[in-house]
N, C-alpha and C positions, 0 to 999 in steps of 0.2 A: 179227523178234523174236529176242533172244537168252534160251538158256534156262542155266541155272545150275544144278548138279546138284552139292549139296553133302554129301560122306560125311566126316561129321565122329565124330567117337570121344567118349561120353556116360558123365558119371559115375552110376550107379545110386544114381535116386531123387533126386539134386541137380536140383532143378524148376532154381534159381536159380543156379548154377551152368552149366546145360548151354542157359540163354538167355542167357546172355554170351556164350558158345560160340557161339548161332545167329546173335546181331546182330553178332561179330566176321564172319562168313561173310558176311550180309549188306552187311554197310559193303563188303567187299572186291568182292563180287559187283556193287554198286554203281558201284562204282570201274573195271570192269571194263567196264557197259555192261548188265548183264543184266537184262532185264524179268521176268523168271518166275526165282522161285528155290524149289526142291525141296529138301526135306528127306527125310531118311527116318524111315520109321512110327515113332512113340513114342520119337523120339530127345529130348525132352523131359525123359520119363522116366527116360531111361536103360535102355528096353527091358525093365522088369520088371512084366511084367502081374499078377505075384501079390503087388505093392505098389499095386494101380491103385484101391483104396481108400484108402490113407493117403495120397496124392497129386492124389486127387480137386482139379479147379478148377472153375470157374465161368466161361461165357463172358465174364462182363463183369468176371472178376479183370482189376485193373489190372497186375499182374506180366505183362502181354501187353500194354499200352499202346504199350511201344517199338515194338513190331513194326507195330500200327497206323499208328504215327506214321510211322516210317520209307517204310511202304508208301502211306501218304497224299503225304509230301513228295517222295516221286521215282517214284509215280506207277506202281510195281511190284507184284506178286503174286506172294504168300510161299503156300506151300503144306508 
């Protein structure tokens, strides 16, 4: 198993922004071989828990479908 430990730098509060960020990480991490790829905590967000009600989502927000997909079609685990 190869694992993938990805410390990427997050714009505060860009939900949609900083998952363009996570799926560029992924595709590469992909390309690379890596079965497990790690994120770190509330990098989503952009790290700002005193915005973590105007940012609230939903599990089954589609704005998370990429990541679904992704991890369905090559069989990986995003964390």
């Amino acid at each position: 198993m190869k694992i993938a430990l990805a410390q990427i730098s997050s714009k505060k509060g860009a939900i949609k922004v900083n998952i363009t960020h996570h799926l560029r990480y992924i595709e590469s991490a992909i390309k690379a071989g890596a079965d497990l790829i790690i994120f770190p905590e509330l990098s989503i967000t952009g790290y700002e828990p005193h915005l973590a009600k105007q940012l609230v989502t939903q599990p089954n927000d589609p704005v998370f479908n990429d990541f679904q997909d992704l991890s369905d079609a090559h069989n990986i685990t995003l964390n």
